[in-house]
C-alpha positions as CSV (number, residue, x, y, z in Angstrom):
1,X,12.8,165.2,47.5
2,X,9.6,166.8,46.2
3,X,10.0,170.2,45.1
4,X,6.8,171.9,46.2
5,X,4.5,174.5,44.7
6,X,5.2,178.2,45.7
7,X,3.9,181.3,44.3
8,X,7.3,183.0,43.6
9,X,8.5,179.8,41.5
10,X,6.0,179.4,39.2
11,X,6.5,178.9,35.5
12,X,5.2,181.5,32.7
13,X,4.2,178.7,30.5
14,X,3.1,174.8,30.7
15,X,4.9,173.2,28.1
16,X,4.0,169.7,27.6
17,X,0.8,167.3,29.3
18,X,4.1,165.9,31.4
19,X,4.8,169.3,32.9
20,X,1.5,170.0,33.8
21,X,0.8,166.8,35.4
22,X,3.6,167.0,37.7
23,X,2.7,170.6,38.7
24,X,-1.2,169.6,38.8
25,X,0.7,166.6,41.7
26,X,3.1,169.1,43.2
27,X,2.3,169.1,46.5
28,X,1.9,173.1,48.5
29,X,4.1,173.6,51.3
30,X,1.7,172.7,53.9
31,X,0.3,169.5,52.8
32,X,2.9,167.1,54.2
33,X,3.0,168.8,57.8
34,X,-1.0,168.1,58.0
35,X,-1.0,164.4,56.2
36,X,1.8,163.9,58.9
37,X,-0.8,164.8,61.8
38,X,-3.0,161.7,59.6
39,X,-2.8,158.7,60.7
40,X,-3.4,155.3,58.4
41,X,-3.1,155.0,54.4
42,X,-5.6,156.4,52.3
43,X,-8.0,154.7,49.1
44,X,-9.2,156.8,46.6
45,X,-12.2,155.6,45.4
46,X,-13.4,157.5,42.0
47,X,-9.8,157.9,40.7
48,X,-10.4,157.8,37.2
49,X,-12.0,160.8,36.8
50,X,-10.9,164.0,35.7
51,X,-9.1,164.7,38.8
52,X,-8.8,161.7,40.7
53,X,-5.1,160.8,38.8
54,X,-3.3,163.9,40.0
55,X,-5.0,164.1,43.5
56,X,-3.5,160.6,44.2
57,X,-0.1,161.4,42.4
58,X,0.2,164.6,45.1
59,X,-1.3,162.1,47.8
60,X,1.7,160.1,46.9
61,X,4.4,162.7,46.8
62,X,3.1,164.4,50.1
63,X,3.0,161.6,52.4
64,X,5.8,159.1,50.7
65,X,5.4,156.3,53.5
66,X,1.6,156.0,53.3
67,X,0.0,153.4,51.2
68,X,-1.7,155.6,48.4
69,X,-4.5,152.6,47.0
70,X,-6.8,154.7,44.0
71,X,-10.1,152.6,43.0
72,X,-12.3,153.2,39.6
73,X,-13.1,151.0,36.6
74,X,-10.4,151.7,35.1
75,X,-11.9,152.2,31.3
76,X,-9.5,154.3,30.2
77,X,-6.6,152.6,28.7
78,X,-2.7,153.0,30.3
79,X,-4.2,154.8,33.6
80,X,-3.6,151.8,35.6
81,X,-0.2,151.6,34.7
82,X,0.8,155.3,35.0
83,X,-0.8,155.4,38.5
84,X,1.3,152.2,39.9
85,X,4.4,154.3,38.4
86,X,4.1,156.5,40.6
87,X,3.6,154.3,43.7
88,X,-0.5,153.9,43.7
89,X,-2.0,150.8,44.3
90,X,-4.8,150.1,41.8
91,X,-7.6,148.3,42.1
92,X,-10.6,147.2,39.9
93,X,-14.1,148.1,41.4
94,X,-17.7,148.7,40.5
95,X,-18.7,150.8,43.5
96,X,-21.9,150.3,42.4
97,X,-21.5,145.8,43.1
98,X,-22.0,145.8,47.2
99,X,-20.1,142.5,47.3
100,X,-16.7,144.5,45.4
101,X,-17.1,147.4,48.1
102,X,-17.2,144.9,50.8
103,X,-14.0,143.7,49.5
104,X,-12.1,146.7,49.1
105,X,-9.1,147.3,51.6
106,X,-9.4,148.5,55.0
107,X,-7.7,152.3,55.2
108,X,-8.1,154.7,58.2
109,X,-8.8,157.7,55.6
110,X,-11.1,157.7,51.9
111,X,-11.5,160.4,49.8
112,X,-14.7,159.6,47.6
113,X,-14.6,161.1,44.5
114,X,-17.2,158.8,42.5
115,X,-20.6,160.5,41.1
116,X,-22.6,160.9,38.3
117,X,-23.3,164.8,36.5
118,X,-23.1,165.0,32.6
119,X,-25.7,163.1,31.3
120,X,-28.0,163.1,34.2
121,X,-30.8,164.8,32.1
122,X,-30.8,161.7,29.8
123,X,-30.7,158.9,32.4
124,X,-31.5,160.8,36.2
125,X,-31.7,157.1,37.4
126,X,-27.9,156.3,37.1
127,X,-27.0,159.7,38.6
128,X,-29.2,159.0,41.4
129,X,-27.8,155.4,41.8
130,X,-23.9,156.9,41.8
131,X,-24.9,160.3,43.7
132,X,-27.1,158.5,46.9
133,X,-26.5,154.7,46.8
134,X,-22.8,154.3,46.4
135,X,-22.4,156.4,49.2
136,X,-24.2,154.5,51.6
137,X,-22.6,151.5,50.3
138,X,-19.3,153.3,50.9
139,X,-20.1,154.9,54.1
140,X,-21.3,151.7,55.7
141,X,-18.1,149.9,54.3
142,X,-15.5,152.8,55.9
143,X,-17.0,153.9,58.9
144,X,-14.4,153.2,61.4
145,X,-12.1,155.6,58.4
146,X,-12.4,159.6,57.6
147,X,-14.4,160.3,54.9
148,X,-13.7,163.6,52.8
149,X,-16.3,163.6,50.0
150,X,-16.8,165.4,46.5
151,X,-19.6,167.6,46.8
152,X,-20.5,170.5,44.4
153,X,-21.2,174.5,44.8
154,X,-24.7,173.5,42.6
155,X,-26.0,172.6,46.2
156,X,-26.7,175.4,46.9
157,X,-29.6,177.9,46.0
158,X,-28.9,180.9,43.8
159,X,-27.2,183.9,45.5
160,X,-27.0,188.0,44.4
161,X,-23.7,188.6,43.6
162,X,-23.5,191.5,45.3
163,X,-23.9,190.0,48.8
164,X,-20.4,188.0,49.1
165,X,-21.7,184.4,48.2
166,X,-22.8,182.0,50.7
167,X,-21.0,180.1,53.7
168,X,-21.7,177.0,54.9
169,X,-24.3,177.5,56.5
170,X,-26.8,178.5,54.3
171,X,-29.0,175.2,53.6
172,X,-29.0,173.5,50.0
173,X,-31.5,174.6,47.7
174,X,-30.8,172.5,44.2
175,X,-31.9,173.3,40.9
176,X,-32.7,170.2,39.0
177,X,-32.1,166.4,39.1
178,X,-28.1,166.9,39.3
179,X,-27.6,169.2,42.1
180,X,-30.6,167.3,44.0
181,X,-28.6,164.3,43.8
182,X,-25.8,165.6,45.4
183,X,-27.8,167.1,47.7
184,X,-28.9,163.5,48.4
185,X,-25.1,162.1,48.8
186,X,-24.3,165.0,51.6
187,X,-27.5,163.8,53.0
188,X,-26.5,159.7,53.2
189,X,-22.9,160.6,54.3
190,X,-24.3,162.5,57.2
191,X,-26.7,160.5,58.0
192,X,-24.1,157.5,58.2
193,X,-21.6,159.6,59.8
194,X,-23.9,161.2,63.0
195,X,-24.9,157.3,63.1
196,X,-21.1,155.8,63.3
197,X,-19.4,158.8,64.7
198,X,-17.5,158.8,61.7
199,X,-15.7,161.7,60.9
200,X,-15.3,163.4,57.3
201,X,-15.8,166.5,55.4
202,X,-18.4,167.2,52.5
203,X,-16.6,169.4,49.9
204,X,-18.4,171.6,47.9
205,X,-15.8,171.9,44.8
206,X,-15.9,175.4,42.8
207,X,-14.6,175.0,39.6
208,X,-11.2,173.5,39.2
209,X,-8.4,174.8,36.6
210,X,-6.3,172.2,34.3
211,X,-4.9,174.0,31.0
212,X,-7.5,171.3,29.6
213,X,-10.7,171.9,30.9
214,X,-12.2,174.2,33.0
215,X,-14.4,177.1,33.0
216,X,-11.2,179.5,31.9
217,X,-10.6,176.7,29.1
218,X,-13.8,176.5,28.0
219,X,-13.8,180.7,27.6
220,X,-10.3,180.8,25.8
221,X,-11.8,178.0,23.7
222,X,-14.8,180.2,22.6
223,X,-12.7,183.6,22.5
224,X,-10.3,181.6,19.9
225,X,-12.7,180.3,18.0
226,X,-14.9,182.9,17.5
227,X,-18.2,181.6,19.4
228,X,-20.2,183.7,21.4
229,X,-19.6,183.8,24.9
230,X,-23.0,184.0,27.3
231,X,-22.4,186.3,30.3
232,X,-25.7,185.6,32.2
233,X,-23.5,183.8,35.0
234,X,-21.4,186.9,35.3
235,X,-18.8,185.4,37.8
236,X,-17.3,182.1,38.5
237,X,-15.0,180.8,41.4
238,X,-11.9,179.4,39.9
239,X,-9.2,177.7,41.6
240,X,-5.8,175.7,40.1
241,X,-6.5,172.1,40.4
242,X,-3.4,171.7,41.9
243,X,-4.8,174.0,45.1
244,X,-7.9,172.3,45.5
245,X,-6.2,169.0,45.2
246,X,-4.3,169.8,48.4
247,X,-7.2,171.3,50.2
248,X,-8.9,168.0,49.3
249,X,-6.6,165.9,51.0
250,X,-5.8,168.6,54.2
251,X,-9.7,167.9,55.2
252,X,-8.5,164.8,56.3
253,X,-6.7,166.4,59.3
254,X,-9.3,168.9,59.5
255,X,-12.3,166.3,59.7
256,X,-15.3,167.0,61.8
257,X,-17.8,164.3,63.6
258,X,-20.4,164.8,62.4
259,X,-19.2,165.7,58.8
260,X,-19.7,169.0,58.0
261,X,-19.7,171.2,54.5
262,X,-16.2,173.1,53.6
263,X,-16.4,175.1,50.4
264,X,-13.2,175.0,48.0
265,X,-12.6,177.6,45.4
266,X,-10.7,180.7,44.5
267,X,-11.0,183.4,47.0
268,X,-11.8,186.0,44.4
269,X,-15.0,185.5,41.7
270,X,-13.4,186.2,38.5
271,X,-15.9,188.3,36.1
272,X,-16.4,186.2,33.0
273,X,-16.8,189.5,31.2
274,X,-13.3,190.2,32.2
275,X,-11.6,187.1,31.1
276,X,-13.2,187.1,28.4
277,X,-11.5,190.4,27.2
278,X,-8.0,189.1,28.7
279,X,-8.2,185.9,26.3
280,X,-9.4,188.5,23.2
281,X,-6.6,190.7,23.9
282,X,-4.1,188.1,23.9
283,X,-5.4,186.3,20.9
284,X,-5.6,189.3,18.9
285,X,-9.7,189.0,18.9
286,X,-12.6,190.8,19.7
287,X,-15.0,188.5,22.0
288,X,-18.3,187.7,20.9
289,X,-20.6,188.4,24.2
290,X,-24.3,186.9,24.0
291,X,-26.9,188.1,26.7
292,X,-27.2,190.2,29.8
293,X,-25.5,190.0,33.4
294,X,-27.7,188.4,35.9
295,X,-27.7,189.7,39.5
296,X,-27.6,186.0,41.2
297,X,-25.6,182.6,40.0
298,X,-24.1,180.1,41.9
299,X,-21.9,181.8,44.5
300,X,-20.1,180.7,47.5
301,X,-17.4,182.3,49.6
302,X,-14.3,180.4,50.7
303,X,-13.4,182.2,53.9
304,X,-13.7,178.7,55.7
305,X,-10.9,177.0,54.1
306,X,-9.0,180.5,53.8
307,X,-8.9,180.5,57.3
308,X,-7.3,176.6,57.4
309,X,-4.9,177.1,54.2
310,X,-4.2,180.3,53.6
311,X,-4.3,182.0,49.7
312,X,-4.3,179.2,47.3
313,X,-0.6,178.9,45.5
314,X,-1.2,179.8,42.1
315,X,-2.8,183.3,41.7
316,X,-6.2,184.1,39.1
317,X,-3.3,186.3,37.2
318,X,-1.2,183.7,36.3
319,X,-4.2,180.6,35.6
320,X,-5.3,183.3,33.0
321,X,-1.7,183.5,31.3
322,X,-1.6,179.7,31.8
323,X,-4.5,178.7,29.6
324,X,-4.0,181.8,27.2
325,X,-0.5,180.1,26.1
326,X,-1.8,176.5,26.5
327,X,-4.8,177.2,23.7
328,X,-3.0,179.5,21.5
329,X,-0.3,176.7,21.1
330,X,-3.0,174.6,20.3
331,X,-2.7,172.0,23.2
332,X,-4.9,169.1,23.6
333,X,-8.1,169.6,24.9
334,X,-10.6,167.1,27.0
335,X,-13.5,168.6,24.9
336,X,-15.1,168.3,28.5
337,X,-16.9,171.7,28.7
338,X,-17.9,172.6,32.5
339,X,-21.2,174.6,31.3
340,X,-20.6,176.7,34.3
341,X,-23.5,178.7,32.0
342,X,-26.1,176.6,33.0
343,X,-28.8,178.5,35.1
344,X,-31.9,175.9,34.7
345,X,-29.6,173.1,36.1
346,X,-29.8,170.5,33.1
347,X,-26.7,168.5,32.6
């Protein structure tokens, strides 16, 4: 029987990459109850990403008797294998072949998690291709399924952090070829979705916490090593991977026709200033602190999903102590930074 994740039973420290996955896959109390209400199997298409592996794993331990079928290249070696351990089909796909996608299973319910951001500056016409045209391939493919698609909080335009952050519906305004893109992909799996009744949700991720990446990593990182830390994007929505994993997968009983927005993050902004000084403190080191506040970043409220799930599991508190024992121990790192920093939107 899976054990799942509650507040009050929460480790002080993450000892090995093996613990952590298994808590990042540990399913939050409510999760099975709404995957019940679900009906059909589910694909993951994108699962080779940075949090594709442990979304599927909790897919899997959630809703045992549903085929759990997780779709990516696959270039990363041994992934394949450790996915179909834990009871995950696998399968080999370009999403970007329209004759592979044709091909690819039928399934009542897909969470799309494919997309292009790092290195968009360097090549915008790849992003483009994976942000807009894979969805419409995708979309066309699974219309008669529920579709719960990545999205990012870089949609939107700027807001002052003084005013709460913004809901859903306050209308994207991108900063550069990244978030335009993305603002493309909501676009196509709209478009696709008022035109097939499909139903779906567009999720418009905040930043997720593993001990190995992550805006909180990336901050330890620099406290520990001695770099200077720019404060200009004063606060950033942080939420345990683990919770946003499960809100993820509870949009599929919460789906709308047409698909609408949901934003997923921590219900608290976190003042970078702040951790900053809890990393330094714990590390025996003064931070290093380059630039001035500004009054507006990226900044998005979660009352919407609050309202469907409650208080994520694992507390800001406790993320903090996480990573502040995971880097000090020396634990591996994705050397993936976030650059939650970036104001101009390059990537």
């Amino acid at each position: 029987m899976t054990k799942h994740l509650l507040s009050h039973d929460l480790p002080d420290s993450i000892a090995t990459e093996e613990e952590l996955e298994e808590l990042l896959s540990r399913p939050t109390p409510w999760l099975s109850d709404l995957l019940r209400q679900v009906e059909g199997d589910i694909a993951v298409l994108g699962v080779g990403g940075k949090v594709g592996p442990s979304l599927a794993r909790m897919a899997k331990r959630a809703a045992p008797d549903k085929r759990v079928i997780g779709v990516a290249r696959f270039s990363e070696e041994g992934l394949r294998d450790e996915l179909e351990a834990a009871g995950i089909e696998t399968i080999v796909c370009d999403l970007l072949d329209r004759d592979a996608v044709a091909a690819l299973p039928d399934v009542a319910n897909v969470i799309y998690m494919a997309g292009k951001k790092f290195g968009t500056d360097g090549d915008p016409s790849f992003s483009w291709a994976m942000n807009t045209h894979v969805p419409a391939l995708v979309a066309e493919r699974y219309r008669a399924a529920r579709i719960v698609a990545f999205s990012t909080l870089c949609v939107y335009p700027f807001a002052p952090f003084v005013g709460g952050g913004w809901s859903e519906d306050v209308q994207p305004g991108p900063t550069g070829d990244y978030a335009t893109s993305c603002v493309g992909r909501e676009r196509v799996f709209s478009y696709f979705s008022r035109k097939h009744q499909t139903p779906g949700r567009l999720i418009r991720l905040n930043y997720a916490i593993d001990m190995r990446y992550g805006v909180l990593h990336d901050i330890a990182r620099w406290v520990m090593d001695g770099k200077a830390i720019p404060i200009g994007t004063a606060f950033a929505s942080v939420i345990w991977q683990g919770d946003s994993n499960a809100q993820i997968l509870g949009a599929l009983a919460h789906a709308t026709t047409p698909t609408t927005p949901l934003n997923v993050g921590g219900p608290e902004h976190a003042s970078v200033l702040m951790i900053a000084e809890e990393f330094g403190r714990r590390f025996g080191k003064t931070p290093l602190i380059e630039g001035e506040p500004a009054a507006s970043g990226w900044y998005n409220n979660t009352l919407a999903a609050q309202r469907l799930y409650g208080y994520p599991a694992v507390p800001l508190a406790r993320m903090i102590d996480w990573v502040a024992d995971w880097v000090a121990r020396g634990m591996p790192s994705l050397d993936k930074p976030t650059h939650y920093e970036e104001r101009a939107g390059h990537f």
